[in-house]
C-alpha positions as a Markdown table, in Angstrom:
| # | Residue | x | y | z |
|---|---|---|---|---|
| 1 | Unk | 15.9 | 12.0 | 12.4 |
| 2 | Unk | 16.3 | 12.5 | 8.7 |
| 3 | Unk | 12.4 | 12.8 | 8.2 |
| 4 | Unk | 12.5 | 15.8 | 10.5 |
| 5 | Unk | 15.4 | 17.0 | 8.4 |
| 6 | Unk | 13.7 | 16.3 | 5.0 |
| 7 | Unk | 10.2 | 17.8 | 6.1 |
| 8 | Unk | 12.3 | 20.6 | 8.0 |
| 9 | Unk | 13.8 | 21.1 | 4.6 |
| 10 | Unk | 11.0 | 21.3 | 2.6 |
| 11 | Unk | 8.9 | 23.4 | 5.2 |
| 12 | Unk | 11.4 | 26.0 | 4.5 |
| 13 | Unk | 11.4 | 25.6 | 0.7 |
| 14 | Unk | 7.2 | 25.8 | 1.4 |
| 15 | Unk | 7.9 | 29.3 | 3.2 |
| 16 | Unk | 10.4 | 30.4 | 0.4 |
| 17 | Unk | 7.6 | 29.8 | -2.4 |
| 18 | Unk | 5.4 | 31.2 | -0.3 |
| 19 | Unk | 6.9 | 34.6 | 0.0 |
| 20 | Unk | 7.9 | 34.5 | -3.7 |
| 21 | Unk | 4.3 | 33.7 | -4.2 |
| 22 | Unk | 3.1 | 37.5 | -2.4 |
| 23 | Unk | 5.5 | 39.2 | -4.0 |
| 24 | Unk | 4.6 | 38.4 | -7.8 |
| 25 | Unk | 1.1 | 38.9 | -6.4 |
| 26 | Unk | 1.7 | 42.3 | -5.5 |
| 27 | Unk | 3.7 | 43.0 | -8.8 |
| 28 | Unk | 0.5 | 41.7 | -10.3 |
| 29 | Unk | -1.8 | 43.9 | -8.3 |
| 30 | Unk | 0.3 | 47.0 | -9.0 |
| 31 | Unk | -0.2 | 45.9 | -12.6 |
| 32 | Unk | -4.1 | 46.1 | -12.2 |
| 33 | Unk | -4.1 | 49.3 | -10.6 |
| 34 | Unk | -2.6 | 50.7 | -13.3 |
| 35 | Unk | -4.5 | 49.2 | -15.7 |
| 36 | Unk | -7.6 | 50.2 | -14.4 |
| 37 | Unk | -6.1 | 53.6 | -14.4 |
| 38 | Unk | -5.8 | 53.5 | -18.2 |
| 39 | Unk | -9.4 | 52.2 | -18.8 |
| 40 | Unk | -10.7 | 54.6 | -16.5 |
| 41 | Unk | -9.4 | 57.4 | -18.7 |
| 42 | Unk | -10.1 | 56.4 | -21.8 |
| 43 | Unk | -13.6 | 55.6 | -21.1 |
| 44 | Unk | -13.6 | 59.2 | -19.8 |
| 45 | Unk | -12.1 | 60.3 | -22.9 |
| 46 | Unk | -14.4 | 58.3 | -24.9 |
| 47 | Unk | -17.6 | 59.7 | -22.8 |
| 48 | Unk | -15.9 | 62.7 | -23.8 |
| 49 | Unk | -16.0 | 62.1 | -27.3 |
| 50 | Unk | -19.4 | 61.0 | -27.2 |
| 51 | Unk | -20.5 | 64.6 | -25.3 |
| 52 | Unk | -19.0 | 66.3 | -28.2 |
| 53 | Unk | -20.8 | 64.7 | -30.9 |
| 54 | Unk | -24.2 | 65.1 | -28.9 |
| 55 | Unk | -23.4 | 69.0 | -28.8 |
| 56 | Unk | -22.2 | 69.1 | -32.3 |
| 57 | Unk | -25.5 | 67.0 | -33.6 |
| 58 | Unk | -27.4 | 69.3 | -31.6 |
| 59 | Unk | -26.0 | 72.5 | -32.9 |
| 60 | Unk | -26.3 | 71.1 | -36.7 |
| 61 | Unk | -29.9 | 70.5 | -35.6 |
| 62 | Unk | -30.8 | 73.7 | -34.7 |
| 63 | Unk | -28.5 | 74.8 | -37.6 |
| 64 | Unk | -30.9 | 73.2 | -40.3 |
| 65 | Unk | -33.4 | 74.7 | -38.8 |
| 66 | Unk | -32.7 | 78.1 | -38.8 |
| 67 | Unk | -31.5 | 77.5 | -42.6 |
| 68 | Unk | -34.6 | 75.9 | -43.2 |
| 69 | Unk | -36.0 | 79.5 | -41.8 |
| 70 | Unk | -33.9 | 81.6 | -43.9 |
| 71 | Unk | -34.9 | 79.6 | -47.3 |
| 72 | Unk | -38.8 | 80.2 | -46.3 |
| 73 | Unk | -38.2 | 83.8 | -45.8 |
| 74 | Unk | -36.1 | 83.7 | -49.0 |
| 75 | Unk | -38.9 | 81.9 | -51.1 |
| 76 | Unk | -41.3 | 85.1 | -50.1 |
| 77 | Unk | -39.0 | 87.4 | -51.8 |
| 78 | Unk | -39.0 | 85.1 | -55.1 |
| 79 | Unk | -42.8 | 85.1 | -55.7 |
């Protein structure tokens, strides 16, 4: 009779660490989410980031060029 006791005993300690068990797993989860949230935006910010520099780069480009331009047109009135 004590055995039954003992494993009755223990079942229920099982079904306690159990429960614990899904509740630090959904703590956990909720802690994922979030952090996934945060990545997410700061690879958009950093895809962001990157944009701007391609569109900046690209203006300087076409910048140099027109300068370029200007200093040909310049050189005409020189000679």
């Amino acid at each position: 009779m004590q055995s039954i006791i003992d494993a009755s005993n223990q079942m229920n300690i099982n079904s306690q660490d159990i429960h614990d068990l899904v509740h630090i797993t959904h703590t956990i989860e909720e802690r994922i989410g979030s952090t996934v949230e945060i990545v997410n935006g700061a690879v958009d910010a950093s895809n962001k980031t990157v944009q701007d520099f391609e569109e900046i780069a690209s203006v300087a480009g076409h910048l140099n060029i027109l300068i370029d331009e200007v200093n040909t047109k310049l050189e005409t009135f020189h000679t």
